[in-house]
PLY file of the C-alpha trace (Angstrom):
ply
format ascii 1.0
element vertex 115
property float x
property float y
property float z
element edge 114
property int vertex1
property int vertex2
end_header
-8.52 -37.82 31.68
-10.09 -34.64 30.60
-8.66 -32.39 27.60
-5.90 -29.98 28.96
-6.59 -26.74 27.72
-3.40 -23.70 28.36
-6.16 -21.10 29.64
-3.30 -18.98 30.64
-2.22 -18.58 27.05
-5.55 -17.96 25.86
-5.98 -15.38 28.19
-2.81 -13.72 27.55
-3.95 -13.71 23.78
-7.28 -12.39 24.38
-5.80 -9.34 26.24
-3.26 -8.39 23.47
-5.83 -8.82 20.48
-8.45 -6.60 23.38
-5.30 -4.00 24.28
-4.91 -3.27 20.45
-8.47 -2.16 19.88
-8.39 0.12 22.72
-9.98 3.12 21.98
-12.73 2.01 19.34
-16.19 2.31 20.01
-18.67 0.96 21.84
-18.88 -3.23 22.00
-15.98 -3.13 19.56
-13.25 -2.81 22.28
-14.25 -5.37 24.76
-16.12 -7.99 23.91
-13.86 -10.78 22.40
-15.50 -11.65 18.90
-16.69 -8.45 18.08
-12.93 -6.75 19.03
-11.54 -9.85 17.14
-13.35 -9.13 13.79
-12.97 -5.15 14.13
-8.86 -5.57 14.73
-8.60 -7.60 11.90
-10.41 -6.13 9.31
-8.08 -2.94 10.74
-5.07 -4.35 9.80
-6.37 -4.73 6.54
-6.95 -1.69 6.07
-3.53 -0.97 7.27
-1.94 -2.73 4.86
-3.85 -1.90 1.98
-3.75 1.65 2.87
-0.34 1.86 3.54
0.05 1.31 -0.63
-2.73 3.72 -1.09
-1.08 6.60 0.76
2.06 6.39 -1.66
-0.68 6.51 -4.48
-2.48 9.66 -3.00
0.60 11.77 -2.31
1.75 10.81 -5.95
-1.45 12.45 -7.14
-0.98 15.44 -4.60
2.73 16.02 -6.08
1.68 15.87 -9.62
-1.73 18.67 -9.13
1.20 20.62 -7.25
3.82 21.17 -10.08
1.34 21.23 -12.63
-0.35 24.30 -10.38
3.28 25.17 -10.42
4.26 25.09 -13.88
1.13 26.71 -15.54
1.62 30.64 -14.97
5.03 29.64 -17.24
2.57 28.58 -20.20
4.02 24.55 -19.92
1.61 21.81 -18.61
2.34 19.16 -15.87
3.58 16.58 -19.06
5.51 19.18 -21.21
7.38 19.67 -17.82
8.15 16.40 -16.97
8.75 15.91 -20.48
11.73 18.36 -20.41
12.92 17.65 -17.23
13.86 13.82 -18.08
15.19 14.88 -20.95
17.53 17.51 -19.40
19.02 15.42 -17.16
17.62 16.65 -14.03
17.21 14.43 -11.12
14.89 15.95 -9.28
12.04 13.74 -7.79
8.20 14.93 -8.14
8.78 15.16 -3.78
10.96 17.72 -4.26
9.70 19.76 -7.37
6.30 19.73 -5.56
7.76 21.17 -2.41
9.97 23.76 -4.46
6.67 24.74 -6.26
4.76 24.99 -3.15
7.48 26.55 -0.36
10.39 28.30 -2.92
8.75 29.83 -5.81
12.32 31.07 -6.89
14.06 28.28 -6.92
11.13 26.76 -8.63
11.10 29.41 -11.35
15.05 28.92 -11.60
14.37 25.26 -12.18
11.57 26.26 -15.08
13.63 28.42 -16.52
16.35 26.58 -17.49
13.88 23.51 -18.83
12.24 26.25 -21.02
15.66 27.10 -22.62
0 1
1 2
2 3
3 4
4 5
5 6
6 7
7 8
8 9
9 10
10 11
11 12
12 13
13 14
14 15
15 16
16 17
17 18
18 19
19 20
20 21
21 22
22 23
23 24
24 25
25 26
26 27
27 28
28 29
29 30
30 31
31 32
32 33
33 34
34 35
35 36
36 37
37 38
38 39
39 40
40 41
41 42
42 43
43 44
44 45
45 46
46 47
47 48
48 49
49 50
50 51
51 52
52 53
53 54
54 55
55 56
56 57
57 58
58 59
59 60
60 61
61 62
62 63
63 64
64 65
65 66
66 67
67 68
68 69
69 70
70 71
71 72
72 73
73 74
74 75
75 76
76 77
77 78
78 79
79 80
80 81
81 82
82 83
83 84
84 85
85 86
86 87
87 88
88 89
89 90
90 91
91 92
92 93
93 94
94 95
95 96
96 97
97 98
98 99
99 100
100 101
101 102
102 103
103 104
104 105
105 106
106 107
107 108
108 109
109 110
110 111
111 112
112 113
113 114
């Protein structure tokens, strides 16, 4: 009696790994192994990236305050520095977007490190 193989669940597989790379180009959208290869080496990326984003938008909140902080004669460190030690609890999110979006209240938040 010949092997039976559940071609119905195969198929069903093959359309939801083929639906996901929907949009890519050329062969890499329909034709099984190259779409198989392609997806996976995309979640991959996904994942890894995923870390890296956290990474890069560290780095973009640091360049921001220290942009921020420099017309008041203190460096990104000094800053930082002073804040911790002042018992402010104000997140590098935050003092980036104060910097960036409410010079004022950034200034107000300088100021009273500086003192």
């Amino acid at each position: 009696m010949p092997r039976s193989v559940n071609s119905v669940a195969s198929r069903a597989r093959r359309k939801r790994m083929l639906k996901l790379t929907k949009g890519q180009f050329g062969r890499r959208k329909n034709v099984w192994t190259v779409a198989k290869n392609s997806l996976e080496k995309g979640l991959q990326y996904a994942y890894r990236d995923r870390r890296v984003k956290k990474r890069n938008f560290r780095n973009l909140w640091i360049t921001r305050i220290n942009a921020g902080v420099r017309p008041y004669g203190l460096s990104y460190s000094v800053f930082m520095g002073a804040i911790h030690k002042n018992n402010i609890n104000l997140n590098r999110k935050v003092l980036a977007d104060l910097a960036m979006n409410h010079p004022d209240a950034f200034k107000a938040v300088v100021e009273l490190v500086k003192k």
